[in-house]
C-alpha positions, 0 to 999 in steps of 0.5 A: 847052324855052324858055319865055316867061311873061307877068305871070310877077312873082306869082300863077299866072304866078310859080307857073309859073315856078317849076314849068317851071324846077323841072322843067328848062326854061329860062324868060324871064319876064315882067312890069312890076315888075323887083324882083320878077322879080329877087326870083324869078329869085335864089330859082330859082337858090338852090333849085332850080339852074336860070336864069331870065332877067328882061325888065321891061316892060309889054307894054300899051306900044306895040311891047312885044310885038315888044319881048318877042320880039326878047328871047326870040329873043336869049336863046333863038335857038328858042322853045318855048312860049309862056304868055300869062298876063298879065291884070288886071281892076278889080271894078267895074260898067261905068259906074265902071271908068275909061278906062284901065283899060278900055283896059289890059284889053282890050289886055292880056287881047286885043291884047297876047295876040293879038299875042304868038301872031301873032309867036311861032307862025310861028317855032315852026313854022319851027324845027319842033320840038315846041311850045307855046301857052297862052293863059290864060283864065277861068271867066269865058270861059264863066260870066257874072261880075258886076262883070266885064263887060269882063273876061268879054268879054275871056276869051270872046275868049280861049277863042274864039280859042284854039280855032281856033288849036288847030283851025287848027294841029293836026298841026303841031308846035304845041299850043295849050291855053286855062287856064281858072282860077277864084278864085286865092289870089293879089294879083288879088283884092285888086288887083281891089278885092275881099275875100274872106271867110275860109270863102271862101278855103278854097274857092279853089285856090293859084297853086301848084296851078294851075301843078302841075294845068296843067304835065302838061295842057299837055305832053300838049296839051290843049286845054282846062284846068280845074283844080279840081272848083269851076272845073269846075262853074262852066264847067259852070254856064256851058254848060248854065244860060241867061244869066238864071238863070247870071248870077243864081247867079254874083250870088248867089255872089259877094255871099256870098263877097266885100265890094267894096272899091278897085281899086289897081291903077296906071293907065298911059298907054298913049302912054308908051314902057316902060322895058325892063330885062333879065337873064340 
């Protein structure tokens, strides 16, 4: 198969690269930082003898999702699945989150990703053969999450929107699964301004479990993927407990587990056109 992976440079994007590629396919991925794409795509084909073609680009520029697809569409001629696993979100109350980070997270987390399914999955379904899309979420789409208020929105969006996507092509040759992962050893934590207490951690899953616990689930179709027995009671805790009392627990649990510290993430001009590097 051909595969595109979205914030494929670290964490559960780059997991998921290296675990398509592991088991044969090829893979364009996707992200801002080039050198790590590079970094990757050399250690894929030292270890494991398979190609991985690198697009440098931050798909919260304008036009960048058509951009993303003309590439795959040239690398590939046929695409068959899509990850949209780019996301980003600073751990702030609402009134401290800057604007541009407030804009990067809903076009990242909502339009980029709406985008994205819009032009690949008419041509997945006129090329016919066997497809998939993977749109990835949050626990956040069904617990409240504190200090995440725009992000959490953004996730409920995705869940919702995948489920009808996954209702509305069912019985076409395209599949569509929502990943719902919940804390990730990962940079988002850091990047996020949070610390993570050490007894913390032990609780916490690896990029690499994810991708492992999500690979099979997406072959075979799955709608919804929760990995981890943790995760699975947070989503659980989110259908079943009132907003009051859920967002109390959830308050409770991150207070004991994390220290707010900085946001570091970088702030983008959402006018400036990107710069596009490509390999392979």
């Amino acid at each position: 198969m051909n595969v595109v992976i979205t914030g494929a440079s670290a964490g559960i994007g780059r997991a998921m690269v290296r675990t398509f590629a592991r088991k044969g396919n090829a893979v364009l991925a996707v992200a801002r930082r080039e050198d790590r794409l590079a970094a990757l795509s050399q250690e894929v084909a030292k270890t494991q003898d398979a190609t991985v073609h690198c697009l440098a680009l931050d798909i919260t520029s304008p036009g960048a999702p058509q951009i993303l697809f003309e590439e795959a569409i040239r690398v590939f001629g046929k695409v068959h699945v899509l990850i949209n696993n780019a996301g980003m979100s600073p751990y702030q109350e609402f009134h401290e989150l800057n604007y541009g980070h407030m804009c990067q997270i809903l076009f990242l987390n909502i339009q980029a990703l709406t985008e994205l399914c819009h032009l690949f999955m008419p041509h997945m379904l006129d090329h016919g053969e066997p497809s998939h899309v993977v749109n990835v979420g949050s626990v956040g789409g069904y617990a409240p999450l504190p200090r995440f208020s725009v992000y959490t929105g953004s996730k409920h969006y995705v869940r919702i929107f995948t489920n009808l996507l996954y209702h509305e092509y069912h019985g076409s040759n395209i599949q569509v699964s929502a990943l719902h992962p919940g804390g990730t050893l990962s940079e988002f934590p850091e990047l996020a301004g949070q610390r993570v207490k050490e007894f913390a951690q032990k609780n916490m899953m690896t990029p690499e479990q994810v991708a492992e616990k999500a690979y099979p689930a997406i072959l075979k179709g799955k709608r919804v993927i929760v990995p981890g027995a943790i995760n699975k009671l947070a989503v659980l805790m989110g259908k079943i407990l009132p907003f009051p009392f859920a967002i109390r627990v959830m308050e409770f649990i991150y207070d004991q587990n994390l220290e707010q510290t900085v946001p570091t993430y970088p702030i983008y001009d959402p006018g400036e056109k990107p710069a596009i590097h490509t390999k392979g």
